[in-house]
Wavefront OBJ file of the C-alpha trace (Angstrom):
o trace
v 5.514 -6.831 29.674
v 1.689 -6.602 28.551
v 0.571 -6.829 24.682
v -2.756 -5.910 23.879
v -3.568 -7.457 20.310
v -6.480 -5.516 18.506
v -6.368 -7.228 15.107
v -6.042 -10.920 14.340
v -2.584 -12.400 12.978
v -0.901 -15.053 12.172
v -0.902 -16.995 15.275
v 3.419 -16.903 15.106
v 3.032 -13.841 16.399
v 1.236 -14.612 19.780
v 3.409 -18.027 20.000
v 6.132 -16.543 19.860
v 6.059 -13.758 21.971
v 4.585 -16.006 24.409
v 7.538 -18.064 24.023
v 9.547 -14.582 24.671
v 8.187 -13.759 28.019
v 5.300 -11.594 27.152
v 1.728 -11.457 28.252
v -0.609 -11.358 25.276
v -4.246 -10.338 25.560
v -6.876 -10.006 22.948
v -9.279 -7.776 22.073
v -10.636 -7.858 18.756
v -14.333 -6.384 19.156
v -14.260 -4.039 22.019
v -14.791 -0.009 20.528
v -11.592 2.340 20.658
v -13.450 3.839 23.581
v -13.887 0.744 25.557
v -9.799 0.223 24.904
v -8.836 3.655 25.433
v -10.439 2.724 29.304
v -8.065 -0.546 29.893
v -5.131 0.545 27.558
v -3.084 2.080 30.656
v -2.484 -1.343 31.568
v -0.258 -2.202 28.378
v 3.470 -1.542 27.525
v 2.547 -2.228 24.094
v 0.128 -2.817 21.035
v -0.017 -5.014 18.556
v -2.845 -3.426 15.770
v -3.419 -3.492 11.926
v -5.885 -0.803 10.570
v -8.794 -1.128 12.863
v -8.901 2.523 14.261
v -6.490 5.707 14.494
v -4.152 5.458 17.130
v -4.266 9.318 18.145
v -3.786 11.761 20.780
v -6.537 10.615 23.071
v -5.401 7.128 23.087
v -2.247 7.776 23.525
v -2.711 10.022 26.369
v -4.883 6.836 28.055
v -2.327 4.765 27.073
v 0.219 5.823 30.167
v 2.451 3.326 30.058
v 3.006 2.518 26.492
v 6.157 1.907 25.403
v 5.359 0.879 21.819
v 2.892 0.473 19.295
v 3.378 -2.394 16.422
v 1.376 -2.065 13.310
v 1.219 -5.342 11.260
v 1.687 -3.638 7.822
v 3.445 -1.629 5.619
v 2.571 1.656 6.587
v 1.679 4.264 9.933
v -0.337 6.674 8.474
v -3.019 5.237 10.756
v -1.117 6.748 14.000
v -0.652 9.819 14.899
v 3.732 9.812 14.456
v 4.465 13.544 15.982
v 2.537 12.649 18.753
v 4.141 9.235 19.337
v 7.522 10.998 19.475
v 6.740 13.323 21.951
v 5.430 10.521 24.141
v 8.480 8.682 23.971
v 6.620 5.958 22.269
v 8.396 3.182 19.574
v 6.662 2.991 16.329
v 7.178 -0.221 14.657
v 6.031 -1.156 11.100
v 7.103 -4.371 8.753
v 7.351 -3.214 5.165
v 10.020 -5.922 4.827
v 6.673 -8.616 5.156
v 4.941 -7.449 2.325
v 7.080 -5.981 -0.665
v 7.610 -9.613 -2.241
v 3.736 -10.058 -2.381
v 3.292 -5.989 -3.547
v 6.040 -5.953 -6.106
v 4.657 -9.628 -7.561
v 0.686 -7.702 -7.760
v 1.964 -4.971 -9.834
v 3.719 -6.766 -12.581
v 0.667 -8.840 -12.447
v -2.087 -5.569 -12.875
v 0.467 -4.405 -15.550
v 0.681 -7.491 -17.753
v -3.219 -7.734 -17.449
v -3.191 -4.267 -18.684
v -1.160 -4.584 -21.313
v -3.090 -7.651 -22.794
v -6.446 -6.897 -22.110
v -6.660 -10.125 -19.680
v -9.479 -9.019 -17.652
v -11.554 -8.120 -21.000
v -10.583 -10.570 -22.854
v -11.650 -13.276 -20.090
v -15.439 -11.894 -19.967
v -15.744 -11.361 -23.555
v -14.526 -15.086 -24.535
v -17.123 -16.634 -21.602
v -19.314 -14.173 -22.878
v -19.049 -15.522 -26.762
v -17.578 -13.167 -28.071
v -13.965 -14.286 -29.963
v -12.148 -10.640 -30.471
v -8.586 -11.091 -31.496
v -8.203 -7.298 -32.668
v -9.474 -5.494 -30.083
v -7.607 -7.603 -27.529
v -4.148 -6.909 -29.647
v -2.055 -6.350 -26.547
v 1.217 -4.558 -26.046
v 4.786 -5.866 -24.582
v 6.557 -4.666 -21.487
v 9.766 -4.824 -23.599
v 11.429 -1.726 -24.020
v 9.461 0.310 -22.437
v 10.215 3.109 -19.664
v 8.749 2.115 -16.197
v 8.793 5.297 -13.578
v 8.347 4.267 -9.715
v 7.599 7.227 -7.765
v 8.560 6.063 -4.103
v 11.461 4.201 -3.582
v 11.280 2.724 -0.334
v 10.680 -1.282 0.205
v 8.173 -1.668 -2.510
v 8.881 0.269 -5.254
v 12.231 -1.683 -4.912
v 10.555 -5.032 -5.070
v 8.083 -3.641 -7.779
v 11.819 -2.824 -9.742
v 13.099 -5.790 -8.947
v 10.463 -8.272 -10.424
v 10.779 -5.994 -13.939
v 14.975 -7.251 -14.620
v 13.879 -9.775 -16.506
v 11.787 -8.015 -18.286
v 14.362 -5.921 -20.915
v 12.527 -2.499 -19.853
v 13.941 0.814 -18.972
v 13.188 1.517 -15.202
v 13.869 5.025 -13.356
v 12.724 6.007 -9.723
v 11.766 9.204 -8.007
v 12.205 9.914 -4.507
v 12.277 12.816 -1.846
v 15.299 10.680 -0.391
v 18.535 11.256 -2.193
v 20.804 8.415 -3.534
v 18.079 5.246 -3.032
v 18.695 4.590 -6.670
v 20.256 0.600 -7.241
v 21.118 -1.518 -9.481
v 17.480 -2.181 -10.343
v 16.787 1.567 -10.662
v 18.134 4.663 -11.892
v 17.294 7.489 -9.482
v 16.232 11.045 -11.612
v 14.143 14.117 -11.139
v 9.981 14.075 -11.036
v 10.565 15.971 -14.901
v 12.339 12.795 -15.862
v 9.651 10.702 -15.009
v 7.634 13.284 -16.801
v 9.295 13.251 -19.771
v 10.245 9.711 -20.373
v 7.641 6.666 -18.501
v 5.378 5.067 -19.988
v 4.231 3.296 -17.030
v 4.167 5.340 -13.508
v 3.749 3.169 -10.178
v 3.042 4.624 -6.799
v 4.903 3.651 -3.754
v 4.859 6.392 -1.424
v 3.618 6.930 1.894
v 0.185 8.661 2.564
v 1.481 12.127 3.776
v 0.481 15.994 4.059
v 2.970 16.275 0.772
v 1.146 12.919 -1.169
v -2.372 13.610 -0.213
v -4.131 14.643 -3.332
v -0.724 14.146 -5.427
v -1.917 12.875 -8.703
v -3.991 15.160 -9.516
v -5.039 17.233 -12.615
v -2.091 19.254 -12.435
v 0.257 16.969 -11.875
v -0.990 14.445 -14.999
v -0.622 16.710 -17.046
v 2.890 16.558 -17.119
v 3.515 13.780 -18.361
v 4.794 14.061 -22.062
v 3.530 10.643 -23.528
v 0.000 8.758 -22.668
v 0.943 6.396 -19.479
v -0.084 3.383 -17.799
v -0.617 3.984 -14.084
v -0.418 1.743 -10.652
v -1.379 2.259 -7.644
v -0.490 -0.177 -4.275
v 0.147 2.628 -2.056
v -2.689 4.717 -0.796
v -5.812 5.946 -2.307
v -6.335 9.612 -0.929
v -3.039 10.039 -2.847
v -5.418 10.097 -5.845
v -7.623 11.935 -7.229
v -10.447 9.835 -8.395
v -12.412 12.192 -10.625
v -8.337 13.447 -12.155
v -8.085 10.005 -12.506
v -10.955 9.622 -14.460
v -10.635 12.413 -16.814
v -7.273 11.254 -17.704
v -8.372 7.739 -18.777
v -11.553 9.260 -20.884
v -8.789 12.172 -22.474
v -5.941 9.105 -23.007
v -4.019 11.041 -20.981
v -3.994 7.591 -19.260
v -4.274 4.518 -21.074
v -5.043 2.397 -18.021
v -4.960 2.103 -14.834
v -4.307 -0.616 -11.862
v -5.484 0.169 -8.655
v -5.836 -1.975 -5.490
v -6.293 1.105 -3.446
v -9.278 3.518 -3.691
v -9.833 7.394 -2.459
v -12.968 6.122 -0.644
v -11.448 3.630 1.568
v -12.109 3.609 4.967
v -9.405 4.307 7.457
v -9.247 0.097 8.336
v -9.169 -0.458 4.854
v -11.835 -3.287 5.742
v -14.520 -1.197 3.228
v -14.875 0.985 0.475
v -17.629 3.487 1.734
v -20.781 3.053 3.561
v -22.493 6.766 1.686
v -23.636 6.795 -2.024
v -21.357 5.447 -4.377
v -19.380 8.996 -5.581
v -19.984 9.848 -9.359
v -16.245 9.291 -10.230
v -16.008 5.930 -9.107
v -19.394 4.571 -10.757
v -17.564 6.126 -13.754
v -13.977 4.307 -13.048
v -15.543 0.502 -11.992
v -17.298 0.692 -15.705
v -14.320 1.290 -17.297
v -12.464 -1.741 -19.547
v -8.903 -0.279 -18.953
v -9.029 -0.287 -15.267
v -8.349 -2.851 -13.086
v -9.308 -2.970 -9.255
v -8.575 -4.690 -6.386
v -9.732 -4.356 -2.818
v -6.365 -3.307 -1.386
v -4.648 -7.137 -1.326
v -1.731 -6.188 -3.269
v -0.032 -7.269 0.240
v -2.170 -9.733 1.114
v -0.843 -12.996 0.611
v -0.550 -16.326 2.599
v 2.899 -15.848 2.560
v 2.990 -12.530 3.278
v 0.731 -12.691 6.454
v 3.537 -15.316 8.306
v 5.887 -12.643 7.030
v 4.546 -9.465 8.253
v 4.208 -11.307 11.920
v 7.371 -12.939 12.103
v 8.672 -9.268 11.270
v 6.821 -7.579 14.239
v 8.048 -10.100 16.299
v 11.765 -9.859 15.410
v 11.790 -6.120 15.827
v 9.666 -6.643 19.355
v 12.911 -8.757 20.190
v 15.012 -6.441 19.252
v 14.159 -2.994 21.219
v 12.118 -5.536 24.524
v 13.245 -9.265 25.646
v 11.644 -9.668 28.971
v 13.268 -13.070 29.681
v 16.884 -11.242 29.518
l 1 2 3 4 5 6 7 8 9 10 11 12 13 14 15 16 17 18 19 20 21 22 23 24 25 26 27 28 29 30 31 32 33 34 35 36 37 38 39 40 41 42 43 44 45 46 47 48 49 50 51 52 53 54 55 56 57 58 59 60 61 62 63 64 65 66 67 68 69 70 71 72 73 74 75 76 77 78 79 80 81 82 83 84 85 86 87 88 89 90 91 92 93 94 95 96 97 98 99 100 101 102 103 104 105 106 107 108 109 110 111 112 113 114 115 116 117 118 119 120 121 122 123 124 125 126 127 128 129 130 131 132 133 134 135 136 137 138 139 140 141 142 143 144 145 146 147 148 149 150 151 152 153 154 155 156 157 158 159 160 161 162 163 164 165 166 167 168 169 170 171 172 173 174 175 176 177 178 179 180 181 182 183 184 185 186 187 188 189 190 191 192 193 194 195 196 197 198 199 200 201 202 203 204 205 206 207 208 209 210 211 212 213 214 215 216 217 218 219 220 221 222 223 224 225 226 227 228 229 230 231 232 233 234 235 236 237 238 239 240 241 242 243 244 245 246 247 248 249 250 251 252 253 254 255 256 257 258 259 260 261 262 263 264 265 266 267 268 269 270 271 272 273 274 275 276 277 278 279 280 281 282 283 284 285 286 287 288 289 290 291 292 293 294 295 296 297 298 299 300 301 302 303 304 305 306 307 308 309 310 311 312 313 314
């Protein structure tokens, strides 16, 4: 069997499928056009973020058995499609959560202490004790919305932490020892910190919004490690100048481009010049996965579930 590699991994991943049987090619520059020409000659792809994997591809790509995305996520290809092709979507969530769930406790303790602030003020001069009076994660009510692989790590790294954590999910009984499962009202009524770990769907897209912000029945803390466009920036904004929010940790942006290799290549938007200059945020340029570790993990994960569904040397 042929692999066609778009992205650059860990270099496991071509070893080791090497090692399997499998013929690995690479082709990290060439346009989606100039693949969509040579792609018939694949049974499968290996790809990150670098470009949708739609309905034109996958009607070049005739004998494609599977496509492996070296993430979380597969909002970047076309899923209905892939099913009616007969063709095996593979993702590795399982690579990432450790180095996801670790970020978040790490944007929320920074939030709570005023780390970022209090680090440019002190190399700035400036000694304020007061203003950087921080808050503790004890005892309060943390509400993950998305209970999948890393909202559970995200609930996970919080036992030790003597807070109250409840989940929300479109899946019934996902709720664990780490997490009591309740309604979205629930979460309304009762966090004090929100996290989101869902997918980017038709039902997230847009999701926190004005509408839905409001609510919430106590001023929140809010993450976000899943997707931007499940945002809305300018909501977002509104709610941190109202203290409907009291701050906010986001390594993912509305703006992003579909790779997630840039932020936006058109004026910055009024919203976000408004959010970057704002002491209670915290950004990040979608790493929250993005680890040393994490990268040997997410490969070694594609290439276990490769070997599970193809082995050419049985």
């Amino acid at each position: 069997m042929k692999i066609l590699h778009l992205d650059t991994n860990h270099p496991l991943l071509l070893e080791q499928l090497k090692l399997a049987g499998f013929t690995n090619h690479e082709e990290y520059s060439a346009s989606k056009d100039e693949v969509e020409k040579i792609i018939h000659l694949y049974d499968g792809v290996v790809i990150r973020s670098r470009f949708k994997i739609d309905k034109s591809f996958m009607d070049a790509a005739s004998n494609l058995k599977f496509v492996a995305r070296v993430g979380a996520g597969l909002d970047s290809i076309d899923e209905v499609y892939a099913a009616q092709k007969g063709i095996v979507l593979i993702a590795a969530p399982e690579g990432n959560r450790n180095a996801v769930g670790e970020h978040c406790l790490g944007m929320l303790l920074s939030l709570f202490n005023h780390l970022n602030r209090a680090d440019r003020e002190v190399k700035s001069g400036q000694w304020n004790r007061e203003r950087n009076r921080g808050v503790e994660l004890d005892g309060k009510i943390v509400g993950i919305i998305g209970y999948g692989n890393m909202g559970r790590a995200f609930a996970e790294k919080l036992k030790g932490f003597n807070c109250t954590v409840l989940c929300y999910d479109i899946k019934e009984d996902v709720g664990n020892q780490n997490a009591t499962q309740v309604s979205l009202q629930t979460i309304f009524d009762m966090a004090d910190v929100v996290s989101l770990h869902t997918p980017w769907t038709p039902l997230t897209d847009k999701m926190i919004n004005a509408r839905f912000l409001a609510n919430f029945k106590k001023p929140i803390w809010f993450l976000n490690t899943a997707r931007g466009k499940s945002v809305v920036t300018e909501d977002l904004v509104y709610g941190l100048k109202t203290g409907k929010i009291v701050g906010a940790g986001l390594d993912v942006l509305e703006y992003e481009k579909l790779s997630f290799e840039s932020l936006f290549t058109t004026e910055m938007p009024k919203a976000l010049k408004e959010l970057i200059e704002m002491d209670n945020v915290i950004l990040t340029p979608h790493i929250a996965g993005w680890t040393v570790e994490s990268k040997e993990k997410l490969a070694q994960t594609i290439v276990e579930k490769i070997l599970q569904l193809y082995n050419p040397i049985d």
